[in-house]
C-alpha positions in Angstrom: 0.0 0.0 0.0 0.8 3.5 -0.3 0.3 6.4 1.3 -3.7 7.6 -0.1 -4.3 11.3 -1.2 -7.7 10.3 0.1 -8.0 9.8 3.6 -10.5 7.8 4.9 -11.2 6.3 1.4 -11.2 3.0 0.1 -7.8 1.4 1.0 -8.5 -2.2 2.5 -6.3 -4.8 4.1 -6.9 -8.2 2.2 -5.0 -11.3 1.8 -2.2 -10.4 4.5 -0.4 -12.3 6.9 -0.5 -10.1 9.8 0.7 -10.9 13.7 -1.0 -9.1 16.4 0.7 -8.8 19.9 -1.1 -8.4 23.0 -4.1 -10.1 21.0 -6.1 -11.1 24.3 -6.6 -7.2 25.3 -9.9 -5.3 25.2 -8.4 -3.1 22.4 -6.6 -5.8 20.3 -8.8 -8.3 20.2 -11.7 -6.6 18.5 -9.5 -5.7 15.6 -7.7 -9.3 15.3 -11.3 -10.5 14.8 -12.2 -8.2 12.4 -8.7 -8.6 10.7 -9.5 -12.1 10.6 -12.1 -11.9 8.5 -10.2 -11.8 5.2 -6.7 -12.1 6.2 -4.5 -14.9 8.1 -4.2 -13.1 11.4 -1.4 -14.7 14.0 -2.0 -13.5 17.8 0.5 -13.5 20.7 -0.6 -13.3 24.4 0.3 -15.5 27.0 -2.9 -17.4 26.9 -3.3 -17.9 30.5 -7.1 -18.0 30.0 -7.7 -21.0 27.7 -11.1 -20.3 27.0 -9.5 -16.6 25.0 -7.3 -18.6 23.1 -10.0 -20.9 22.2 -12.7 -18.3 21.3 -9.6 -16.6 19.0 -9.2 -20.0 17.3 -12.4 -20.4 16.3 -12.5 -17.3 14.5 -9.6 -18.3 12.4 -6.3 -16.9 14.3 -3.5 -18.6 14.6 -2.2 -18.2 18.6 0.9 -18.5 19.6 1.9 -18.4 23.4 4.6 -15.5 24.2 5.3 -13.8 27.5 7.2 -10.5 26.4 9.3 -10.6 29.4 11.1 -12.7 27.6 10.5 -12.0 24.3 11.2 -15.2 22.5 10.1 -14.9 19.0 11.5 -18.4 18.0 8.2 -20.3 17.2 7.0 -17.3 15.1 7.2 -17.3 11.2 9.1 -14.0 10.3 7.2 -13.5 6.6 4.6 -11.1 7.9 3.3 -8.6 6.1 1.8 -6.5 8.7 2.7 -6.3 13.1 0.4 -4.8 15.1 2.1 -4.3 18.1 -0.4 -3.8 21.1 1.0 -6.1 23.9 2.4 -3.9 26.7 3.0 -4.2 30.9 -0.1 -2.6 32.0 1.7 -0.2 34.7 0.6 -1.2 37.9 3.6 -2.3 39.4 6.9 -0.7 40.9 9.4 -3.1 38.4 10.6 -0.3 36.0 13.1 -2.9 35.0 10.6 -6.0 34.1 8.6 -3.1 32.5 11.1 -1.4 30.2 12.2 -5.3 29.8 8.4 -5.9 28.5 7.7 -2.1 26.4 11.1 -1.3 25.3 13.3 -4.6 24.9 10.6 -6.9 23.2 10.0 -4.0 21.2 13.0 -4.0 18.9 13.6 -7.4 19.4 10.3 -8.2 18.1 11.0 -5.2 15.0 14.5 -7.7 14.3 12.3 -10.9 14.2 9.8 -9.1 11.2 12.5 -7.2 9.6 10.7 -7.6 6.3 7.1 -6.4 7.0 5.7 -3.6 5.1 4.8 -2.1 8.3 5.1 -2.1 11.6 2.4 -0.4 13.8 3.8 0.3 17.2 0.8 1.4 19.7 1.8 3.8 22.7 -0.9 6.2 24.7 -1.5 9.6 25.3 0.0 9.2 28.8 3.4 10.0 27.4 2.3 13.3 27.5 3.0 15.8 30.2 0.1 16.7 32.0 -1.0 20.1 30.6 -4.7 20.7 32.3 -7.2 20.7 29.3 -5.5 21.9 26.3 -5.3 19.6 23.1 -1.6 17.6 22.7 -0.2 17.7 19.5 2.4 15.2 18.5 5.4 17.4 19.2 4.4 18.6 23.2 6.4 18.0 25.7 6.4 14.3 26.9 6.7 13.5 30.8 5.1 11.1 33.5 1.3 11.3 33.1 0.3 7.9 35.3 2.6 7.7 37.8 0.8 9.5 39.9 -2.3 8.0 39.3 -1.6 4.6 40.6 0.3 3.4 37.5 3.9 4.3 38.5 6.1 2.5 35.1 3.3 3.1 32.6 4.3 6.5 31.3 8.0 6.1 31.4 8.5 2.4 29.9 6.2 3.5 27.4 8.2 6.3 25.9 11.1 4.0 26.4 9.2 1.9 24.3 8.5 4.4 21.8 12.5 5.6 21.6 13.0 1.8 20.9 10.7 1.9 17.6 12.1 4.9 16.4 15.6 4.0 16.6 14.9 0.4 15.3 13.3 1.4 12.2 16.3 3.3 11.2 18.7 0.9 12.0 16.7 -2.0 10.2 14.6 0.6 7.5 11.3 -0.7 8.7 8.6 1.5 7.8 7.0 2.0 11.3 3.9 3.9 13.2 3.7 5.0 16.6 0.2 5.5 17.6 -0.5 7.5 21.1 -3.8 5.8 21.6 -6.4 8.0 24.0 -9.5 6.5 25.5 -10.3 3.3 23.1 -14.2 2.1 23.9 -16.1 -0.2 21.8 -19.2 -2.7 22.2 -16.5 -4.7 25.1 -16.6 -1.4 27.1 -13.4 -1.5 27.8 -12.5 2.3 30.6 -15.5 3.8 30.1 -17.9 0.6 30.0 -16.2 0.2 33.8 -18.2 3.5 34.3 -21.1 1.6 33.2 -20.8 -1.4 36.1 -20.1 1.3 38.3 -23.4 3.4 37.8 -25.4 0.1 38.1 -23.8 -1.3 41.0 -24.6 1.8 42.8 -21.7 3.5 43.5 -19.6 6.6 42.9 -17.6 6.8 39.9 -13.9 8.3 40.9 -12.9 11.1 39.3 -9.1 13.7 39.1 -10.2 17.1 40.8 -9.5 18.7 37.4 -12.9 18.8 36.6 -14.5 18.2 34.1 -12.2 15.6 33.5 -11.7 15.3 29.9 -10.7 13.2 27.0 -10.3 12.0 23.2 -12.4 9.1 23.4 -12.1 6.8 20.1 -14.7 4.0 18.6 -12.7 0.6 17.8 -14.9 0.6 14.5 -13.0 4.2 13.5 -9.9 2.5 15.0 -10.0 -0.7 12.6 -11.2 1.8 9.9 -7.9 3.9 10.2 -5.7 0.7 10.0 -5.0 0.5 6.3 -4.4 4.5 6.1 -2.0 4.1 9.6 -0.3 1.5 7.9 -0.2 2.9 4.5 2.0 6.2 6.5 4.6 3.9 8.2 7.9 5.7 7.2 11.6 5.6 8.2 12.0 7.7 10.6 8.8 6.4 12.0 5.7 8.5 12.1 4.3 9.4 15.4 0.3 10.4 15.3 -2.1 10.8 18.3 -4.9 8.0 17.9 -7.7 10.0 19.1 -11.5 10.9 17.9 -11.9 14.6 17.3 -14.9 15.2 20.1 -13.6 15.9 23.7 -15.9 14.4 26.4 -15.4 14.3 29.8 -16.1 11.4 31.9 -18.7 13.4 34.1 -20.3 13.8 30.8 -20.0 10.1 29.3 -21.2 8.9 32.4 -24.3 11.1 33.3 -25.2 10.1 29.4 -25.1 6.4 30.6 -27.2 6.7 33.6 -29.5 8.2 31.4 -29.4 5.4 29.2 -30.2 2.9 32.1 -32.3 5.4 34.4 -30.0 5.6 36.8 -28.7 7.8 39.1 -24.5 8.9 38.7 -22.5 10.0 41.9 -19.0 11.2 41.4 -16.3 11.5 44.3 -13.4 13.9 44.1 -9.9 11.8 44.2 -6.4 13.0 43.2 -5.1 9.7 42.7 -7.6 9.4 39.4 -6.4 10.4 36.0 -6.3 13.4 34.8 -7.8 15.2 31.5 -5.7 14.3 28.2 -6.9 15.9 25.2 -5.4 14.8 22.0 -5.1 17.2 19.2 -6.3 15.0 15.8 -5.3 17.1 13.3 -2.4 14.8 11.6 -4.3 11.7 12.6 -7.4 13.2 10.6 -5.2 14.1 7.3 -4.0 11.0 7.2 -6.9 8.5 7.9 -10.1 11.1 7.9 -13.3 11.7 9.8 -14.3 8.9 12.6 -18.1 7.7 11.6 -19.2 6.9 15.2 -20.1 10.2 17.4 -19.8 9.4 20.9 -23.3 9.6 21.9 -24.4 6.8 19.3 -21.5 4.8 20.2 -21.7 4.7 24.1 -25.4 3.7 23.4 -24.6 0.6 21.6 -21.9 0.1 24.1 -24.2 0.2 26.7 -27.1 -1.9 24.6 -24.4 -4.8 24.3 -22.8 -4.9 27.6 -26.4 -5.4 29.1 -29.2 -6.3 26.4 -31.6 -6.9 29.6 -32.0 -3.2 30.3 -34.5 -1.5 28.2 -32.8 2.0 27.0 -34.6 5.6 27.1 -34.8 7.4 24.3 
């Protein structure tokens, strides 16, 4: 593929071998499944959940077991044409080493192993931004620790170690590469904001950063898998760096009081500093290069919330 002077046309990913990291994950595994669906797809996870790995194999994808501590790529075919690279340490721990070991190290060493893809598609997160109150980030601000003090202490950090890892790979090997700074992902699985969801109907407060409102990009994994082809079609040595965001800011005071709607439900908030704070992504390169999401938030939170729980009957 190349690069379209159309974004958000008609390019299509058909009749590739692509491998998929991390393929277990709430974001992941909604676009290896799609994927799947005309292309051979290969997914890595560790598979401690046999009943995942089943359900993947089903739909056609070909699992292979890999921990990314220890990044041993030996059972893997290297003839890929596409690696989409979403497995990452989630952050919660205090092991910056294990955690750089896990974002950074299996990173390049995973870029040596498929040497000869098209493109490699390297997703980060916003949190590698410095925390700048509510104004957009565009690609070029000023990266710092956004998570660490919100209960994810190594998230931030080994993530842009993981990023500086991409970019200096793809040079040294000439892989076209993409580094995606991913904001709030949500989809039909929930994923952050469908947590919002249990918490309305179980009754209790939803937590929330004193920066209030406490705002952010929120993206539809339909616009996500929709972007892929154009993402992957603006790979390039040096690699290309674009915030994965949707255009609409919405807080979570406002997602959420949407959702109780929804359900007829009440929404309590509760004021905590140790929540995340607002990140705004600024979407202008992401838009030129794969155009206009489809899915406005209100109409996909609904369908979020009519699959999570078919049983409740929605208000218009």
């Amino acid at each position: 593929m190349t690069v379209t002077s159309d974004p958000g046309g008609t390019l299509q990913i058909k009749n590739k071998k692509i491998l998929i990291t991390g393929v277990t994950g709430r974001v992941a595994k909604p676009i290896a499944l799609s994927l799947a669906e005309d292309n051979e797809v290969w997914g890595t996870a560790r598979f401690r959940d046999s009943a995942a790995k089943q359900e993947l194999e089903a739909s056609g994808i070909h699992c292979a077991a890999i921990d990314l501590f220890d990044a041993d790529y030996s059972s893997l075919a290297k003839d890929f044409d596409y690696v989409l690279h979403f497995g990452a340490a989630m952050g919660s721990s205090t092991d910056f080493d294990a955690d750089i070991r896990i974002d950074a190290e299996a990173t390049g060493l995973l870029m040596d192993h498929c040497r000869t893809a098209t493109a490699f598609l390297h997703c980060s997160t916003g949190l590698v931004y410095a925390p700048n109150g509510h104004t957009p980030h565009l690609e070029t601000d000023r990266l710092g620790d956004h998570s660490g003090p919100h209960g994810r202490p190594t998230y931030s950090i080994c993530n842009i170690a993981g990023e500086a890892v991409a970019r200096t790979v793809a040079r040294m090997l000439g892989l076209p590469t993409i580094i995606t700074r991913l904001n709030t992902a949500y989809g039909d699985n929930g994923i952050w904001p469908g947590t919002h969801l249990e918490t309305i109907l179980a009754g209790k407060a939803i937590q929330v950063h004193p920066d209030e409102p406490t705002t952010f990009s929120p993206i539809h994994i339909d616009d996500m898998i929709a972007s892929l082809p154009h993402l992957l079609a603006a790979a390039s040595v040096p690699a290309t760096i674009v915030n994965w965001a949707g255009p609409e800011q919405v807080s979570v005071q406002t997602w959420s009081t949407y959702m109780a709607e929804l359900v007829g439900r009440d929404v309590k908030f509760e004021i905590r500093a140790d929540q995340p704070e607002s990140i705004i992504l600024d979407t202008s390169k992401y838009q030129s290069i794969a155009g206009d999401p489809t899915v406005d938030w209100r109409t996909g939170f609904r369908r979020m919330v009519a699959a999570m729980h078919p049983e409740l009957p929605l208000r218009a």
